[in-house]
C-alpha positions in Angstrom: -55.0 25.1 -2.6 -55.7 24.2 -5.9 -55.9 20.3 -6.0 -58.8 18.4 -4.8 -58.5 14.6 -4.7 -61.2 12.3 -2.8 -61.8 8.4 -3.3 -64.8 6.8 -4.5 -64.9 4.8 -1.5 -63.4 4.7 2.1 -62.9 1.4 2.0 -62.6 -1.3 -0.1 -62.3 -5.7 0.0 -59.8 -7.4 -1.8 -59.7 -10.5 -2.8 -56.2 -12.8 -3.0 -55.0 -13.7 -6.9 -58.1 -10.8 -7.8 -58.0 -7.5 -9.5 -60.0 -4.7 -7.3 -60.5 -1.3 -8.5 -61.2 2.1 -6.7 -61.6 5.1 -8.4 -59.8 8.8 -7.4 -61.5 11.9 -8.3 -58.4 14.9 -9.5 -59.9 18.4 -9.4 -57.6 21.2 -11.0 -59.1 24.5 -9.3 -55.7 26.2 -9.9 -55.5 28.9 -12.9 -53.2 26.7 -15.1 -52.9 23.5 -16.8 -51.3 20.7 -14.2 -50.0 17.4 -14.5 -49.8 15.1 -11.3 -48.3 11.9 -11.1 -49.4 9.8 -7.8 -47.5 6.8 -5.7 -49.2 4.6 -3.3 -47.8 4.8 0.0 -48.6 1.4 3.0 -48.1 -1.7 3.3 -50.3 -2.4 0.0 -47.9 -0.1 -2.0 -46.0 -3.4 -3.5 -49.3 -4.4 -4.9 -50.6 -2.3 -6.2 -50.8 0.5 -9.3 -52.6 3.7 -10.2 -53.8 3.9 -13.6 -53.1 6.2 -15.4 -49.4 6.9 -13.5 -50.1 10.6 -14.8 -53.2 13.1 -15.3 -52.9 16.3 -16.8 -56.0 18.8 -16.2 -56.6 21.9 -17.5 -57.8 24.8 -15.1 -61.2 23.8 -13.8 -61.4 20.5 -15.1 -61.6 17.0 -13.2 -60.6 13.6 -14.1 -60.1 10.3 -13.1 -57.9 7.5 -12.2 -58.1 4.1 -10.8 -56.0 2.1 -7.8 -55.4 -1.2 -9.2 -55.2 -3.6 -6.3 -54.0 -7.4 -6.6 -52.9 -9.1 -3.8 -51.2 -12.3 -4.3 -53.2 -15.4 -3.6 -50.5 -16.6 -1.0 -49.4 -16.5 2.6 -47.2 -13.6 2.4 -50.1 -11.0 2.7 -51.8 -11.7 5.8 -55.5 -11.4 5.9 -57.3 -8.4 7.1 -57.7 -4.8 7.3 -54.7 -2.5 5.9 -54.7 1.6 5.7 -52.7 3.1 2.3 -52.7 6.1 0.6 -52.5 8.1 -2.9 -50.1 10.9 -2.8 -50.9 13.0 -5.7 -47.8 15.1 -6.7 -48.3 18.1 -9.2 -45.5 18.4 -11.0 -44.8 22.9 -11.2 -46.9 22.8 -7.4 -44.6 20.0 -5.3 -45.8 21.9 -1.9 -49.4 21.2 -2.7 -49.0 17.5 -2.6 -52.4 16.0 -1.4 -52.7 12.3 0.5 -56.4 11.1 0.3 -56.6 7.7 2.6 -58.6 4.8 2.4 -58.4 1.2 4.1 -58.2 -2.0 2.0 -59.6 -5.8 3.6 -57.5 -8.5 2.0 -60.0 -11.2 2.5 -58.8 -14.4 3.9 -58.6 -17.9 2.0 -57.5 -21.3 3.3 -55.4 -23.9 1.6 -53.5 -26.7 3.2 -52.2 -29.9 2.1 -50.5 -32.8 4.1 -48.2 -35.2 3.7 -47.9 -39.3 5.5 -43.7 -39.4 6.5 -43.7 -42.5 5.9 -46.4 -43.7 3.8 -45.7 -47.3 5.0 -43.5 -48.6 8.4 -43.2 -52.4 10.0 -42.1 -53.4 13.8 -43.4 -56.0 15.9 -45.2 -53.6 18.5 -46.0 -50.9 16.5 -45.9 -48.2 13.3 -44.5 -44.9 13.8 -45.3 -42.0 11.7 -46.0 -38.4 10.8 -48.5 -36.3 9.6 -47.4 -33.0 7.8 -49.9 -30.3 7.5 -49.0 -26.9 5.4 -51.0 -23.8 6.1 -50.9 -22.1 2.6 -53.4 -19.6 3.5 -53.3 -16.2 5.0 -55.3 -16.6 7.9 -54.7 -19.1 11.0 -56.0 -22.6 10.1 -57.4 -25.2 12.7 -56.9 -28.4 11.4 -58.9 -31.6 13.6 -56.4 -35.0 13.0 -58.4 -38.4 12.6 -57.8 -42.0 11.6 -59.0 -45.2 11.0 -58.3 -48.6 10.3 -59.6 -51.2 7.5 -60.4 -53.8 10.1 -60.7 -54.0 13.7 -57.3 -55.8 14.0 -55.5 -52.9 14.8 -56.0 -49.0 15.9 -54.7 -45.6 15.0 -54.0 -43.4 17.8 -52.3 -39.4 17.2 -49.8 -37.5 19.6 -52.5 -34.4 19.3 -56.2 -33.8 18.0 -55.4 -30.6 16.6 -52.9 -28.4 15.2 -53.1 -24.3 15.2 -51.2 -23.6 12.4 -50.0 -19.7 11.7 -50.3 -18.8 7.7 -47.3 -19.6 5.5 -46.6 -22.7 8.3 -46.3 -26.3 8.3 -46.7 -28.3 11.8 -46.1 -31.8 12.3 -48.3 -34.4 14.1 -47.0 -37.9 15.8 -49.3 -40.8 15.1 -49.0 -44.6 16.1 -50.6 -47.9 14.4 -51.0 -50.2 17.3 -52.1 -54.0 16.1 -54.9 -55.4 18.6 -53.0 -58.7 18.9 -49.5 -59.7 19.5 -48.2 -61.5 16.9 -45.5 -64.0 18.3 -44.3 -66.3 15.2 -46.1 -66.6 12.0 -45.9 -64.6 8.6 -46.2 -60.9 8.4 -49.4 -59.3 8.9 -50.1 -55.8 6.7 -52.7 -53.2 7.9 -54.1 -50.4 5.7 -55.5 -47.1 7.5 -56.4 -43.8 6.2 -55.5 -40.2 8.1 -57.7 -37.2 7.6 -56.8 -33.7 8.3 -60.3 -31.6 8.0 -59.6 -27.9 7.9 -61.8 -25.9 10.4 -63.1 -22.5 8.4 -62.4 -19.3 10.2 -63.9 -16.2 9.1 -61.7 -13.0 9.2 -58.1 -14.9 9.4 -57.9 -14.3 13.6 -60.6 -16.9 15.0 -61.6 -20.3 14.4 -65.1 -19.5 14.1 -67.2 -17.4 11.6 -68.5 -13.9 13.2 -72.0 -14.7 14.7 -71.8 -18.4 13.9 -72.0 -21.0 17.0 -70.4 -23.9 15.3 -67.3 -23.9 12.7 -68.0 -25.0 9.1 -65.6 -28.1 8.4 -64.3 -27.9 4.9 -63.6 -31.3 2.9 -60.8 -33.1 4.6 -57.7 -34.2 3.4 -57.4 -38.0 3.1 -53.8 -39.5 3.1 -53.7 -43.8 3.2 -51.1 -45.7 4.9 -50.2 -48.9 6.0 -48.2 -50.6 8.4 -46.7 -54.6 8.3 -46.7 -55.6 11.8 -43.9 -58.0 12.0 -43.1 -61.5 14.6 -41.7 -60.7 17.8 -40.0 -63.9 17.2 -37.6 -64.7 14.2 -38.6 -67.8 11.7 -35.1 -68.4 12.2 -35.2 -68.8 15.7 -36.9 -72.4 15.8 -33.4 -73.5 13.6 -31.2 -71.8 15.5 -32.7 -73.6 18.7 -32.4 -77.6 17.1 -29.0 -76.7 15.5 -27.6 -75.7 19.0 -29.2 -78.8 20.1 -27.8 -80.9 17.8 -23.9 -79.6 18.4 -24.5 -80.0 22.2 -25.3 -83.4 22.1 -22.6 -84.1 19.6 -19.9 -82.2 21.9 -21.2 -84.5 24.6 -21.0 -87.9 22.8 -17.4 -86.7 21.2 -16.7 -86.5 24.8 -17.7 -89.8 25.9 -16.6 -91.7 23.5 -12.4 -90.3 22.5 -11.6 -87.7 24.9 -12.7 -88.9 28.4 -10.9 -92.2 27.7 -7.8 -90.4 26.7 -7.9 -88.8 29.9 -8.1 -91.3 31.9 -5.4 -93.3 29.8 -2.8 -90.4 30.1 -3.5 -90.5 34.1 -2.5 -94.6 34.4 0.7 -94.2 32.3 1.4 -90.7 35.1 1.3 -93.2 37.8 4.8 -95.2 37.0 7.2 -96.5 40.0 9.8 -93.8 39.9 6.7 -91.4 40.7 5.6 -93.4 43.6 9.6 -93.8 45.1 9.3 -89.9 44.5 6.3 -88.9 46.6 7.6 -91.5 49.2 11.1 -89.6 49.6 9.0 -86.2 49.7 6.5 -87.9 52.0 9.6 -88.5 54.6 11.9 -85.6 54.8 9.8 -83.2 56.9 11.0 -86.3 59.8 14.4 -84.9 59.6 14.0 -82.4 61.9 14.3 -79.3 59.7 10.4 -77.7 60.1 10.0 -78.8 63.4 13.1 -77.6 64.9 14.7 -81.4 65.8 11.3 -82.6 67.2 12.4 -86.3 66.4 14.3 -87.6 69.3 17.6 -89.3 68.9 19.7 -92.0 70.3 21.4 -91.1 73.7 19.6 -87.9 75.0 18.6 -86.4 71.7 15.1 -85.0 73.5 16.6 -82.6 75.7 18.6 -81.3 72.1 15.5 -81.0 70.1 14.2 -79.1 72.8 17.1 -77.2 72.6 16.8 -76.7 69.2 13.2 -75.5 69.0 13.7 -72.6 72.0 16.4 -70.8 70.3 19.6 -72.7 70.0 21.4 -71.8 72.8 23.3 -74.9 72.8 25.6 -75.9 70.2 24.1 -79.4 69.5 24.7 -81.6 72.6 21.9 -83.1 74.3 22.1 -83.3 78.4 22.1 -86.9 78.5 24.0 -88.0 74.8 25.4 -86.0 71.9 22.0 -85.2 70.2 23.0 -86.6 67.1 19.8 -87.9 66.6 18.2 -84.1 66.5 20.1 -82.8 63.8 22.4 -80.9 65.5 19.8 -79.8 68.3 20.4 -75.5 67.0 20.8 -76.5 63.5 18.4 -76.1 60.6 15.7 -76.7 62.7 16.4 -74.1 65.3 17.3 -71.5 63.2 14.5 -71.5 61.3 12.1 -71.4 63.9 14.0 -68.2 65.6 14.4 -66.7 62.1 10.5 -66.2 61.6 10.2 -64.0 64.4 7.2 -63.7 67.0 4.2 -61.6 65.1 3.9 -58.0 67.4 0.9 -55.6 67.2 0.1 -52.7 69.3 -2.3 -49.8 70.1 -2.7 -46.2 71.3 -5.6 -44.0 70.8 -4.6 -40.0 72.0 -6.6 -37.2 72.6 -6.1 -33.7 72.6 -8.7 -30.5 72.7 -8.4 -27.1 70.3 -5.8 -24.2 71.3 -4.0 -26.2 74.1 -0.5 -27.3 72.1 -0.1 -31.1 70.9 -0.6 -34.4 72.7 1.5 -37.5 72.8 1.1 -41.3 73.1 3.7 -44.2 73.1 2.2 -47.3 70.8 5.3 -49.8 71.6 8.1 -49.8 73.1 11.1 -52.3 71.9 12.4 -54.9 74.6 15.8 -55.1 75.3 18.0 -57.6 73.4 15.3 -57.2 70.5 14.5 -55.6 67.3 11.3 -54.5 66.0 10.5 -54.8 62.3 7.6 -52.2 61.5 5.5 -53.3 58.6 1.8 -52.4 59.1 0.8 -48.9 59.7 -3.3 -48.3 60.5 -4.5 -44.8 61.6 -7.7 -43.7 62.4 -10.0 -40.3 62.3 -13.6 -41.6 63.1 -14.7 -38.1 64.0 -13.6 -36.6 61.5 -11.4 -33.8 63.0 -8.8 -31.1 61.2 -5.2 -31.2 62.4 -2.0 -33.1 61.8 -0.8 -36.4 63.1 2.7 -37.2 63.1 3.9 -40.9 63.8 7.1 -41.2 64.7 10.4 -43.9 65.6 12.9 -42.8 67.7 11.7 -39.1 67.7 11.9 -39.2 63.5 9.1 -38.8 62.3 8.0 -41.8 60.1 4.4 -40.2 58.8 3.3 -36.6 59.1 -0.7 -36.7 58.1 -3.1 -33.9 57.9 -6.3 -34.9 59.6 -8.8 -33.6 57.3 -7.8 -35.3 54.8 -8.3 -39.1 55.8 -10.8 -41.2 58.0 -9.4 -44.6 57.7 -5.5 -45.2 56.1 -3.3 -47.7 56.5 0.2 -48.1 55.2 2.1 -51.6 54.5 6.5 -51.4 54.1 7.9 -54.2 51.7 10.9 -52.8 53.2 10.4 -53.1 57.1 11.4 -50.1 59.7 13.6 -51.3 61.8 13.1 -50.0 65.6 16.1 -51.1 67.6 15.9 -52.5 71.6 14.7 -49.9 74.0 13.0 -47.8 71.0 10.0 -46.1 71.4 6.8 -45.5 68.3 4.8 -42.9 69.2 1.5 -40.9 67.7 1.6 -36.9 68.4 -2.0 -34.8 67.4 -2.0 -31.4 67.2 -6.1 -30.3 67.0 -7.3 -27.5 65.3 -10.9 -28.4 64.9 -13.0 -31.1 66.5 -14.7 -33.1 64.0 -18.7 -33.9 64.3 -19.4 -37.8 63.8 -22.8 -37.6 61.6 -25.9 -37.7 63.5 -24.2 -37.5 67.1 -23.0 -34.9 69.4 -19.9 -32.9 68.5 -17.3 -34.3 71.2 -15.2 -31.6 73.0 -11.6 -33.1 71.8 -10.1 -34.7 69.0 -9.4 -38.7 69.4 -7.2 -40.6 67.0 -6.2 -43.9 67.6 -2.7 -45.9 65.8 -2.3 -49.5 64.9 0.9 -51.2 64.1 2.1 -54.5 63.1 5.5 -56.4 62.3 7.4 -58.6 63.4 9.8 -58.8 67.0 13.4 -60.9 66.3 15.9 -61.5 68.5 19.5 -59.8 68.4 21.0 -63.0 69.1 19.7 -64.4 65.6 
């Protein structure tokens, strides 16, 4: 081969927004004249030069050229060690291409500044705000958060103590201004504080501390001031809100005393004139007529035995036993028929129970008297154990509800429109089990049990 090329030195240091040179020794043992050009190859190529860019050399001569290296003073070259390289390229000879190496230490550097967000806050309890630090450098930075106050009348207290911040960075820290004292009513009260964000040296750009030193060397801090305007926890306009609500209160009261009460009262003398009092007299005496009672008021010749008549169903036309019952309304009339009309009220109950696999199970709720009719208005049905299945209530064998048992526990059903059940009809409940249910925290039972309620209202056929 006839290129030689060797560096001055290995290695070299760097220092950020510096110019650092290393020299390269060219050695032309070939038998002609040569020119080489060179290119720096790593992570430092984008910062660095070779001076000259070319070297001619005649046979047997040397010369020299120098790597220019300036790495910018920011965070976008980390601190620390790097390897590059010179290719040196002879122009006629491209196969003879030499690569001395070397390693370059960009050294590390610190710079951080910080920022109060906001500079000043107000509240009645406390003042909220944050602390902004920006890691410039190119090595790790440590930075230890303090505070303090102007006077002892308040306290500043932050989120964390420190913040590891990576280079090219910003971290934010939480900090609170708590006043010593509450301050209920009164004017506003301002407190001043300072913040401090000291920077914590580290040697190297990786650790905190210097090689072989015990204790970190605390640069100058950063001093940021502050204040906070601790506010009342009660309004100044409170105090007037409070006497002006007074005030209208008692003048409500007084304007109530003294035009509307006697208004009132006025209006309820002229109400009670004599046509009102003949009126409430007349409504006082028609119930005697016989008409709610069913001809309870006895008449003249006999009229007892008609109002008793009257009130168990009209079966008479009007005549008393003993007289003609004029005196009871007609005995059956108004009286009677309204009585019968109502009805008697009717409820009934059937529980059935019926086990898994062995076909459905039935049970009769009511059955309709003769010379009767049954007006179904309620419907209640129960699954208290929860089972799976299907319940069918039915009138007359139709089926009036067809339920599926998993999907109730308690439902009840209420016609506007009664069922009518006619005399001698039966209601009835059929289950069919497919599952026994499990009532919580009790034994699982070995058949299904639901139970029907129903309600209406039994008339008689002669109404």
């Amino acid at each position: 081969m006839s290129l030689t090329a060797s560096l001055d030195a290995s290695s070299v240091t760097a220092e950020p927004g510096a110019q650092t040179d290393l020299p390269l020794q060219i050695l032309n043992s070939g038998s002609t004249v040569e020119e080489y050009r060179f290119e720096v190859v790593g992570a430092c190529a984008a910062w660095s030069t070779v001076e000259p860019r070319t070297l001619s050399l005649y046979p047997g001569a040397s010369g020299t050229v120098v790597l220019r290296l300036t790495p910018p003073r920011d965070s976008s070259v980390p601190a620390g060690e790097t390897p590059f390289g010179i290719r040196v390229v002879p122009t006629s000879e491209l196969s003879e291409t030499v690569v001395p190496e070397g390693r370059v230490t960009v050294a590390p550097f610190t710079e951080v500044t910080s920022e109060l967000v906001p500079r000043s806050s107000n509240g009645a309890r406390r003042g909220s705000h944050q602390l902004a630090v920006d890691n410039r450098g190119n090595a790790p930075a440590t930075v230890r958060l303090s505070g303090r106050t102007g006077t002892e009348r308040a306290r500043v207290d932050f989120a964390t103590a420190e913040l590891r911040i990576p280079p090219g960075h910003a971290d934010f820290a939480k900090l609170r201004v708590r006043p010593a004292k509450r301050l209920w009513r009164g004017t506003p009260v301002t407190h001043t504080f300072q913040v401090f964000a000291a920077l914590v040296a580290a040697e190297g750009g990786q650790e905190p501390y210097a090689p072989g030193v015990s204790e970190p060397a605390v640069l100058e801090p950063v001093v940021l001031d502050g204040s906070y305007e601790q506010q009342a926890i009660l309004p100044g306009w409170l105090p007037r809100a409070l006497i002006l609500a007074a005030v209208v209160a008692i003048a409500l009261v007084g304007l109530w005393y003294a035009l509307l009460r006697p208004a009132v009262k006025s209006a309820a003398r002229e109400a009670i004139t004599p046509e009102a009092v003949a009126s409430a007299a007349e409504k006082t005496a028609s119930p005697s007529s016989g008409t709610a009672d069913g001809g309870a008021t006895a008449g003249t010749g006999g009229g007892n035995a008609g109002a008793t008549a009257g009130a168990e169903g009209g079966a008479n036309s009007g005549a008393g036993q003993n007289g003609t019952g004029s005196g009871a309304s007609s005995g059956s009339g108004t009286g009677a028929g309204s009585a019968q009309g109502a009805g008697a009220p009717t409820s009934a109950r059937v529980e059935v129970r019926d086990a898994v696999g062995g076909g459905s199970a039935s049970g009769s709720a009511y059955r309709v008297p003769a010379g009767s009719t049954f007006e179904l208005t309620d419907i209640v049905v129960q699954n208290p154990q929860g089972d799976a299945g299907t319940l069918v209530v039915s009138s007359q064998n139709d089926p009036v509800l067809r339920l599926a048992l998993e999907n109730f526990r308690d439902s009840d059903y209420h016609f506007v429109t009664p069922i009518l059940v006619p005399a001698g009809g039966e209601i009835t409940m059929t289950v069919d089990c497919r599952q026994v249910g499990r009532p919580v925290q009790a034994p699982r039972p070995s058949r299904c049990a639901e139970s029907l309620f129903l309600g209406g209202t039994l008339r008689s056929n002669s109404e």
